[in-house]
Each structure stands twice: as C-alpha cells, then as structure tokens.
C-alpha positions as CSV (number, residue, x, y, z in Angstrom):
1,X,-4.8,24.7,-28.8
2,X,-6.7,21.5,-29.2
3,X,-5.2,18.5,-27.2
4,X,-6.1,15.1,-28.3
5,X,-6.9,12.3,-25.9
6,X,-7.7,8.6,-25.7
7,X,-10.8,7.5,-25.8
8,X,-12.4,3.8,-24.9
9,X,-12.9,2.9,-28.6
10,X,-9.1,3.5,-29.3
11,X,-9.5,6.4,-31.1
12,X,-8.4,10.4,-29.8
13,X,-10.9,12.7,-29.1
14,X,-9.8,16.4,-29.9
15,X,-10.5,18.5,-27.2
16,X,-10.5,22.1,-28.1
17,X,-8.8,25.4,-26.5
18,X,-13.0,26.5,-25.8
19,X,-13.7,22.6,-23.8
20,X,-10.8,23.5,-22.0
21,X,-11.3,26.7,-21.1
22,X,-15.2,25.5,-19.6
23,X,-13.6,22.5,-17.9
24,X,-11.3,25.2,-16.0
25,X,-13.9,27.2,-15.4
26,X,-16.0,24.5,-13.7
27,X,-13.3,22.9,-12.0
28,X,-11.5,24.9,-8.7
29,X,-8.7,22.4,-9.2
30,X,-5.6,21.8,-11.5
31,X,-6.9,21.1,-15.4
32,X,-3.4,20.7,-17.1
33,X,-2.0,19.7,-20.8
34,X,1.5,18.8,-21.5
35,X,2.5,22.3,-22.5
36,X,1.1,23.6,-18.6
37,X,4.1,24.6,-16.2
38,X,2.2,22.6,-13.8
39,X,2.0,19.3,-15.6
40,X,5.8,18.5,-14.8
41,X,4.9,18.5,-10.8
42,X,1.9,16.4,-11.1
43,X,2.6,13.3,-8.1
44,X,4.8,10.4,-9.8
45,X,3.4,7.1,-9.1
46,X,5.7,4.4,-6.9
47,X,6.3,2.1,-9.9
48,X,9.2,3.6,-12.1
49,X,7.5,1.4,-15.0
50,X,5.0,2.9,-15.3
51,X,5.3,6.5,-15.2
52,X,2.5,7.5,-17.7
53,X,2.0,10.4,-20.0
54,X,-1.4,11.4,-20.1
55,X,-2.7,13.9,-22.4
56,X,-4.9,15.3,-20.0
57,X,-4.6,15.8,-16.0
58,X,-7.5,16.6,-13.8
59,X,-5.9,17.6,-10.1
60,X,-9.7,18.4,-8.0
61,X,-10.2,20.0,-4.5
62,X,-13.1,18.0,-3.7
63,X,-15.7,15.6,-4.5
64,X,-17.8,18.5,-7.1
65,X,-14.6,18.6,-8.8
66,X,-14.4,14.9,-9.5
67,X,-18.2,14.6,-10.8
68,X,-17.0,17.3,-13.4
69,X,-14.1,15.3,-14.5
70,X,-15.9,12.2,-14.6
71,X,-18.8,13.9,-16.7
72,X,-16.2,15.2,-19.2
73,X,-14.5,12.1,-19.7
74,X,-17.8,10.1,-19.7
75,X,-19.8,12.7,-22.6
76,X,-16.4,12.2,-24.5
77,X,-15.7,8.5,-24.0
78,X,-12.1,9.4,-22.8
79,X,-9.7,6.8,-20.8
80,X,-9.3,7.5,-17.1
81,X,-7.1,6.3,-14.6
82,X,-7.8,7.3,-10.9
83,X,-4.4,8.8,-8.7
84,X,-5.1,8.1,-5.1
85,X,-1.8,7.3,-4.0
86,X,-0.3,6.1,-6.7
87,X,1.1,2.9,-5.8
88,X,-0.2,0.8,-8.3
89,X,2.3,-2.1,-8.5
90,X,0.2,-2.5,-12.1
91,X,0.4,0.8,-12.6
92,X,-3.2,0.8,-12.9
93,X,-2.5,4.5,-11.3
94,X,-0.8,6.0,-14.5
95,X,-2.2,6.2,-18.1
96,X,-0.6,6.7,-21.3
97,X,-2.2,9.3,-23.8
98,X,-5.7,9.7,-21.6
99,X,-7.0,11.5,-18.9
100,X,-5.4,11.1,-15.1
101,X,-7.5,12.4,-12.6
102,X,-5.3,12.7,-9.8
103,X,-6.6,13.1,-6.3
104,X,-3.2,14.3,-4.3
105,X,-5.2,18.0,-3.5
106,X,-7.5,15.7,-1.9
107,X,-5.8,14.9,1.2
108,X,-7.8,16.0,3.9
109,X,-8.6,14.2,7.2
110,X,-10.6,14.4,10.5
111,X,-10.8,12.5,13.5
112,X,-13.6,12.1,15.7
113,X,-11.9,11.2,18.5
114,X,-15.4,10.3,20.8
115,X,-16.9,8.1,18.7
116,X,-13.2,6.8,17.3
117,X,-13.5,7.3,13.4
118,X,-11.6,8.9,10.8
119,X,-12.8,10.5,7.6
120,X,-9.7,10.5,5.0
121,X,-10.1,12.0,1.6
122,X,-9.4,10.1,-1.4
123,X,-5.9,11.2,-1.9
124,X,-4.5,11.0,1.6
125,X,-1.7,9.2,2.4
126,X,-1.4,6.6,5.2
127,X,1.3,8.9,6.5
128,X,-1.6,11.9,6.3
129,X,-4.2,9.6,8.2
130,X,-1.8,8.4,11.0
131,X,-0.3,12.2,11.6
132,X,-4.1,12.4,13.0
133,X,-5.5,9.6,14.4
134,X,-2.1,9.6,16.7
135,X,-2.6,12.7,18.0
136,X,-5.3,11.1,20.0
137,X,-4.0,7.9,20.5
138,X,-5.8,6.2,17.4
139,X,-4.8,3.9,14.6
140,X,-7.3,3.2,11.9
141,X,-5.9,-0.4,10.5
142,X,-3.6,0.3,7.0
143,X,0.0,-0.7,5.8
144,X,3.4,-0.7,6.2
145,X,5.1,2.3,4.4
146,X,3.8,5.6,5.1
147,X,3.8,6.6,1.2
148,X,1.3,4.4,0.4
149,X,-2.5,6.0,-0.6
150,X,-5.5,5.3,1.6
151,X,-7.4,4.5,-1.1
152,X,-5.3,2.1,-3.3
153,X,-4.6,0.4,0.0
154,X,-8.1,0.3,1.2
155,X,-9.8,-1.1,-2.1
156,X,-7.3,-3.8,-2.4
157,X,-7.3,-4.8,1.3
158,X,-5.2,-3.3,3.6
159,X,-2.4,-5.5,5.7
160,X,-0.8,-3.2,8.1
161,X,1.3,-3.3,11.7
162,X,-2.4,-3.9,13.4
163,X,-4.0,-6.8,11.3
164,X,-3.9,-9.4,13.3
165,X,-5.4,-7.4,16.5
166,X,-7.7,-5.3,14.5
167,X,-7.6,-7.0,11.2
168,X,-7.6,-5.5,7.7
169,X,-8.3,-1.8,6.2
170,X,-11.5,-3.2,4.5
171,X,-12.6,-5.0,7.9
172,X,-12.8,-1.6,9.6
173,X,-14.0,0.3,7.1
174,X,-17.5,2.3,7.7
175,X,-18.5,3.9,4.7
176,X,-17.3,5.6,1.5
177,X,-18.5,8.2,-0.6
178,X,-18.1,7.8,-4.5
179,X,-18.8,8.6,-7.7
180,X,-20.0,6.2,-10.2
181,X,-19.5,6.4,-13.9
182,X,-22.8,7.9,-14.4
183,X,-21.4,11.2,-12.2
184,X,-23.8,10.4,-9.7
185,X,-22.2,10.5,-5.6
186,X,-23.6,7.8,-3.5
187,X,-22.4,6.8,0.0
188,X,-21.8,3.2,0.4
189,X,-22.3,1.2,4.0
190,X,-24.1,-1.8,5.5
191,X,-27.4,0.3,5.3
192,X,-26.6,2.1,2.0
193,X,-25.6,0.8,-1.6
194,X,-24.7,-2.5,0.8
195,X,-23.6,-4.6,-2.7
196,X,-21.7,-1.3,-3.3
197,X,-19.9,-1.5,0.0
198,X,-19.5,-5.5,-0.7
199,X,-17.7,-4.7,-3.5
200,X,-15.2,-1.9,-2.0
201,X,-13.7,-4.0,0.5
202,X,-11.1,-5.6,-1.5
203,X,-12.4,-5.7,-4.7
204,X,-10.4,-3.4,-6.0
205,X,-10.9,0.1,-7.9
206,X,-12.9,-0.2,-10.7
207,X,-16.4,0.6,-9.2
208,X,-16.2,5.0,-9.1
209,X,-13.9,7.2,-7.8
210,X,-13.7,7.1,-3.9
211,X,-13.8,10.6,-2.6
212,X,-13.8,9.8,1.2
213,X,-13.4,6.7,3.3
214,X,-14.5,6.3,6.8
215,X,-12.7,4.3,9.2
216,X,-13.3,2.6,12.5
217,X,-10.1,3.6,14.8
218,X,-8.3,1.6,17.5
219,X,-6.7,2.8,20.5
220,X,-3.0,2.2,19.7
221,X,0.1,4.6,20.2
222,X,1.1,7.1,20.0
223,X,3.8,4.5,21.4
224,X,4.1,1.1,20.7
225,X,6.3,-1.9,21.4
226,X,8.8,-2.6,18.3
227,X,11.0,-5.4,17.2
228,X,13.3,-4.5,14.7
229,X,16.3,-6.5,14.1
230,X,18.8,-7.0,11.0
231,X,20.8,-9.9,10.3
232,X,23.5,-11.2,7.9
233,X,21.9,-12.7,5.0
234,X,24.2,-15.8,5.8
235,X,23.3,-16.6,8.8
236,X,19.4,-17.3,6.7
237,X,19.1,-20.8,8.2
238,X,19.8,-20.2,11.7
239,X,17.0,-17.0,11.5
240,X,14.2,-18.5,9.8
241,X,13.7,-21.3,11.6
242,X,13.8,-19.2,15.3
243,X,11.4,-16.5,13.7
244,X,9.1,-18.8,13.0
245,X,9.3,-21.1,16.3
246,X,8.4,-17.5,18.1
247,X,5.6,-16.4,16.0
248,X,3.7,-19.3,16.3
249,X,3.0,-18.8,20.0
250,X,2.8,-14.8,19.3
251,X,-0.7,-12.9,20.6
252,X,-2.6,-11.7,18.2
253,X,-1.8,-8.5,19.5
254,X,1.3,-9.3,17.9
255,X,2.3,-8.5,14.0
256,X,5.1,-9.5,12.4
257,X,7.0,-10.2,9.5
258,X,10.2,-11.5,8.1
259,X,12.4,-11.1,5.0
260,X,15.6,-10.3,2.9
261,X,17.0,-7.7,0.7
262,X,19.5,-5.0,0.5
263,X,19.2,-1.2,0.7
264,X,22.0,1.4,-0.5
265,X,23.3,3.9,2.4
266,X,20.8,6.5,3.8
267,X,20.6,8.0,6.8
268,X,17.0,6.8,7.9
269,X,18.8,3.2,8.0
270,X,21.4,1.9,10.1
271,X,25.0,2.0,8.5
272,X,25.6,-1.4,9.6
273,X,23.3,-2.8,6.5
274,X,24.4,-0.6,3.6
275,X,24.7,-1.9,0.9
276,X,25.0,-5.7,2.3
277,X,22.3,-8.5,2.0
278,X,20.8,-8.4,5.4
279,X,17.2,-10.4,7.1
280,X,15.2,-8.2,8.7
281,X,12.6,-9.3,11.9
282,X,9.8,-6.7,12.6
283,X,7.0,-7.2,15.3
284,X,4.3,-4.7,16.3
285,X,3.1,-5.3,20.2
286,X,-0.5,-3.5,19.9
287,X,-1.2,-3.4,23.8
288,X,1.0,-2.0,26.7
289,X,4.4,-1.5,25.4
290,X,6.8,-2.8,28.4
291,X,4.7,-5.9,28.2
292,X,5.0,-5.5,24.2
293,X,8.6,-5.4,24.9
294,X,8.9,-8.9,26.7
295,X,7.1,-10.7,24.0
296,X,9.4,-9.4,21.5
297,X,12.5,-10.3,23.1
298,X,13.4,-13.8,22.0
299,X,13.6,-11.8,18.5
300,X,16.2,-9.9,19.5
301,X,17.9,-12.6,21.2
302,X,18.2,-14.6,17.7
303,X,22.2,-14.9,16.1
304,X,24.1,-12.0,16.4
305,X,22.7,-9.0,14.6
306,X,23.9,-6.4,12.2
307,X,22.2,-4.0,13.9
308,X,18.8,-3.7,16.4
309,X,16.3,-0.6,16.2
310,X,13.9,-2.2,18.8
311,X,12.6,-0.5,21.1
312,X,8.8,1.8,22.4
313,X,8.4,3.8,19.6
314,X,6.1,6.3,18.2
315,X,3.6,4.5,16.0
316,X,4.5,6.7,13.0
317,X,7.8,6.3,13.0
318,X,7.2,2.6,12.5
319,X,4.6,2.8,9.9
320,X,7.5,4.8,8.4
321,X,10.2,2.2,8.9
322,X,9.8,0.9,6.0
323,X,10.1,3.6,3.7
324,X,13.3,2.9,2.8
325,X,12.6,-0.5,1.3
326,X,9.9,0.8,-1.4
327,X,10.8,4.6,-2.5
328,X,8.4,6.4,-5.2
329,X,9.2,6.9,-8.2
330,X,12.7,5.6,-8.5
331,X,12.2,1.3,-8.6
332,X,10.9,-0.6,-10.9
333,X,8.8,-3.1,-9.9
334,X,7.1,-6.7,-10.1
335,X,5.3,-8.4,-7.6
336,X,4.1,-11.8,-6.6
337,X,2.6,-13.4,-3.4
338,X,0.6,-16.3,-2.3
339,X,-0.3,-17.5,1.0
340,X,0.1,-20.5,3.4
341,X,-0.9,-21.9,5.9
342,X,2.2,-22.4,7.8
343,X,5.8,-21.9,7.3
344,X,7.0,-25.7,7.5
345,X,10.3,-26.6,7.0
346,X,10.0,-27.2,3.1
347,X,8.6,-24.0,2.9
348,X,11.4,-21.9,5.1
349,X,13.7,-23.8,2.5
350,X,12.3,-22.5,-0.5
351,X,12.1,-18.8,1.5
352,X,16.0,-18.9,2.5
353,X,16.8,-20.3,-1.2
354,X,14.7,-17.2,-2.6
355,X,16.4,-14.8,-0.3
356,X,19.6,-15.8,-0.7
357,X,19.6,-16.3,-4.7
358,X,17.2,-13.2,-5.8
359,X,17.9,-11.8,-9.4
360,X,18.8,-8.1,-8.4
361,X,19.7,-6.7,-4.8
362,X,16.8,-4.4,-4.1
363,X,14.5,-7.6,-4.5
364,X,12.3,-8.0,-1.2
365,X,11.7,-11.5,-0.4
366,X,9.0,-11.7,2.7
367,X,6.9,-13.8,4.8
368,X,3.9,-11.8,6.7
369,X,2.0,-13.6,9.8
370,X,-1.3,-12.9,9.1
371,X,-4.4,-14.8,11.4
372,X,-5.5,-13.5,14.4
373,X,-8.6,-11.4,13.2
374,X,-7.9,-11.3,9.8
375,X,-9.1,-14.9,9.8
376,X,-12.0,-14.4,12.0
377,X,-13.8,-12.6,9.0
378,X,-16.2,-15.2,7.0
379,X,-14.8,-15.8,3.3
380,X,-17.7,-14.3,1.6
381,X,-18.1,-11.1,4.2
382,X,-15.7,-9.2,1.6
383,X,-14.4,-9.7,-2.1
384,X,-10.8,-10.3,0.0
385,X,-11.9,-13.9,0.8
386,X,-8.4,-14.9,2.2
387,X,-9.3,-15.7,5.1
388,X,-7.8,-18.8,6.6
389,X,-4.0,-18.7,5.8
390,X,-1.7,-17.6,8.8
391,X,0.9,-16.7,6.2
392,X,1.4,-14.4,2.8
393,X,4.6,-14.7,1.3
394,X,5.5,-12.1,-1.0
395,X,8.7,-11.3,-3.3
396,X,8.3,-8.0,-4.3
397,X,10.8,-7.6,-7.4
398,X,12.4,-4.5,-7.4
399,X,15.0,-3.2,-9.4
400,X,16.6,0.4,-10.7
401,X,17.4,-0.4,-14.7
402,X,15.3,-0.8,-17.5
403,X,17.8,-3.0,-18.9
404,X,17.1,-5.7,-16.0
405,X,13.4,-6.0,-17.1
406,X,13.3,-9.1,-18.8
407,X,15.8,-10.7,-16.5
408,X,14.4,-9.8,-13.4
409,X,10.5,-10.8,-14.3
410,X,11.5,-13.9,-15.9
411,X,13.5,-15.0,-12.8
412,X,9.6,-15.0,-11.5
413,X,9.0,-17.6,-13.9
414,X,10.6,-20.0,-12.1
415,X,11.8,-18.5,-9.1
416,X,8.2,-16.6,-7.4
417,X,5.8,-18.0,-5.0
418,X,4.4,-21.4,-6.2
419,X,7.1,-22.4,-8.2
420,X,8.6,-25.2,-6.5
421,X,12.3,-25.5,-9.0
C-alpha cells in the first residue's frame, strides 16, 4: 500500500508499503496510516477546530525515535506538526494530509527531590509533572488546567497558580534537549546552545522537537491555601470592583484571577452554577496555608455567592479546578488577550460589559494578576518580553457548534480585548 503525504512544496510524496515497513522497523513506537486500527486512538488535540487528518502518524518512545521521524520527514520534504499536548489554540498541534508526530508515549517524569528539579518528557502533561513533584512537596511553575502539555505550555510561556511567587514556566526552566531539523539532539541551557535556550523560553515551537525539559522546582503543597468563589453574573459590578480593591494589596505569594462564563452540569462542579452565567474568584496562597487562608478571606466575604469551594487544598486538585472550563476535544475555540497595566475603572467597565454580553455561553472572559516575579525578569532575558503589565486579560471564545463559527469570531471583531465599541 503506498500512502501519500504532504510535502513542504505542496505536492504528495508517495510513500511505499517497503518505506513503511523500514520506518517501523527503526522506530519502537507507533508508525500508523489511516487504514491502522490504531490511528482512530491517536490523542485528539483540545481545539475541536482543528482536529486534523494526517496521512501519516509517528507515536515514539523516546528521543531515538523522534530523530528517525524527523530524518524521514526531512529526506522526503514532508509537513510535520509536533503533538506535545495538544493544546494548540491555533491548532498548530494537528495537520491536515502530513505527518503528525505525536509525543503522548513520551510522558515520563523524574524528580530530584535534593537538588529540587524535574525532568518531564516532551509529551507529559502538567497533570503528569505535578502527580510527582507533589509527592515531595514540589511545584515546578506551569498552568491552570491539568490537561494542558508541558511542552506547548513551556515554549509559549507558562502562567500558572505560582507565577507571581515563582514566576513563569520559561523563567524556571533549566535545560532542554531537542532535535533540530537537521536530526541532530542538542541540549540547550545558559552554558549550552545559549541563543538556542534564548529562543525556547517563549518563543514558541518552531525551533526542533523538545524531547525533555528540565525544571527548577519550588517548595509548594502538597497543600495549599485556595480561594474559590462563584457569583451571579448579575451581581458583575458589585464583584469587579471588590476583586480588584483586594488584589492590589495581595503578596506576591498570592495568584489570582477573575472571570465569567457558564459551564453545563457535572459532577466536578458545584450544582449551584449549572448551567447559569456565574463570576468566578480564584487565589493561590503559595506559603503557609492558615496564613494563606486569612489573605484570602475578604474574597469570600464579597456579595453573596452561588457557591464557595475555598478552602487548604491539595495542589493538584487545584491545578485541576479548572478542567471543567476548557475540556479536549469537544470546544471549539478562539482566543484573544492583551495586557494592562491596571484594572481602572474604564477598564472593569469594558470587562463586566464583555462578561455579561459574550456571543455564546461557554465564552470565558478573564482578567489574570500577573507582577510579582513575573515582572522582575528583564524584557529581553526571554522572547516572552511582557514583563511590566500587572494584568492579562483574556476572552477565550469557546463554543460547541460549527454553525456558530462565523458569529462567534466575528463578535471578536468588535467585541475582544483592545476594541474599545
């Protein structure tokens, strides 16, 4: 059988049943076609619009595996797109027609717990690298929602529950290994490939397939101090304001966020917000958490909420709080953020407007207090050069229907961060 792929000059290179055959040989990973049982249970990516169909699927064990892809794919001038996580709002994870070298076998971590590192594998998920770094009291700085890949994260950034005490993914991270278009591995730090390194924190992932990234850890957990708080959507201009009016004067031990939605009924969410536009308050306390607990208060003395999941919690049931709000596979989705400096009044008006007039209910308008050591990071240390703003705001436009496409993205015409209609 000869399958035929994509290839960089818009043409299809036909890759016989005898190519195949030595690419399976040489590979101790998955090498699938369309017509392979195993192709249907290749990972989805996050973004429903982007699902891909690639002609070709490379799944590797290990960093020998992806230097064989990537020499296949190069001698052949074939398209590749990279499957850490798979999270690619842009889908930049998926590819149509060409080769998708997915890296989901690739999930392996280790903790050093003496000299506080972590080593995760290109396709672990922050879930994977929290599951061990917790079970010695360690967090290595990531996101929000548990699903999300390492790598996809780590390349474009990294805001997480920590950033403000311990800053970004890219300001903690120690070294990668990757391999280059040319198939050659090279590990990149301050002392080697440094322009390499430059590039990886926050430059995103077009510079070789990351195989492992090294992280400096943080003593956090495995219990922490959490705010998390739910309010009717109509009572927007009496929440705003008081959020804001406490996070100014928040430590930077403190990370938090506000913003407004809707989520269908599930059992990992309280019953009180089903289905209902609701604001939600989180706050991460990264020190002792009784003391965590008394900063956090005056959040959950604001209005009267829906409902109140505050509380000391286990770190990874927080970084899984979230979960809820961005599910793989099943949203479609379009995103747009900016940042600034602080949330005056004019802007807390344009937030409640947004929240409270968004084009489809699972749209996630939020504000995310950045500062703190994020901004303690020179502009030009890393390609993320962000680094004075005490705010992002982000509307995160998702939606279920194909059919609300053009609706939905245009409403971002007008309606996303900037636009001042």
């Amino acid at each position: 059988m000869t399958v035929s792929v994509a290839t960089l000059t818009g043409t299809e290179a036909q890759i016989d049943e005898e190519s195949l055959e030595e690419l399976r040989m040489m590979v101790r990973g998955d090498v699938l076609t369309r017509n392979d049982p195993g192709y249907a249970a290749v990972r989805r990516p996050y973004n429903a619009m982007h699902p891909g169909t690639p002609s070709l699927v490379v799944r590797p064990t290990g960093t020998a595996d992806v230097v064989v892809a990537v020499n296949f794919a190069r001698s052949r001038g074939l398209v590749v797109a990279v499957r850490g996580g798979g999270h690619s709002i842009a889908g930049l994870s998926s590819v149509d027609g060409g080769m998708l070298l997915d890296l989901g076998r690739m999930d392996g971590v280790d903790v050093d717990p003496d000299a506080r590192t972590v080593r995760a594998q290109g396709g672990a998920l922050i879930g994977d690298m929290d599951h061990e770094t917790q079970a010695f009291g360690l967090v290595a700085p990531s996101g929000i929602v548990s699903d999300t890949g390492v790598a996809g994260l780590t390349l474009g950034g990294g805001e997480g529950w920590v950033r403000r005490k311990y800053g970004l993914s890219v300001d903690n991270l120690l070294s990668a290994q990757v391999v280059g278009a040319d198939g050659q591995v090279r590990t990149a730090s301050a002392d080697s490939n440094p322009d390499l390194f430059w590039a990886l924190r926050g430059g995103g992932g077009n510079f070789g397939v990351v195989t492992s990234f090294t992280f400096r850890c943080h003593p956090v957990g495995p219990i922490v101090a959490f705010a998390g708080v739910f309010h009717p959507a109509e009572d927007a201009e009496n929440v705003y304001p008081r959020f804001r009016d406490w996070a100014q004067s928040a430590p930077d031990e403190i990370s938090a966020l506000i913003g407004c939605t809707t989520l269908p009924a599930s059992e990992n969410t309280p019953p009180e917000i089903h289905n209902r536009p609701f604001i939600v308050t989180g706050a991460l306390y990264t020190g002792d958490p009784l003391e965590g607990m008394k900063i956090i208060q005056p959040l959950r003395e604001i209005g009267t909420p829906l409902a109140d999941i505050s509380g000391p919690l286990p770190f990874v049931a927080v970084q899984a709080a979230f979960d809820e709000f961005y599910q793989r596979g099943t949203l479609r989705s379009y995103w747009k953020s900016t940042y600034v400096e602080e949330l005056t009044d004019p802007v807390l008006d344009l937030l409640v407007d947004r929240a409270l007039n968004r084009p489809h209910d699972r749209v996630f308008v939020v504000a995310f207090q950045m500062g703190g050591a994020i901004n303690r990071v020179g502009a030009q240390a890393t390609p993320y050069s962000e680094r004075s703003a005490n705010w992002m705001v982000s509307i995160d436009g998702n939606w279920l229907d194909a059919s609300d496409d053009d609706r939905v993205i245009s409403w971002f015409a007008t309606h996303g961060p900037g636009c001042t209609r």
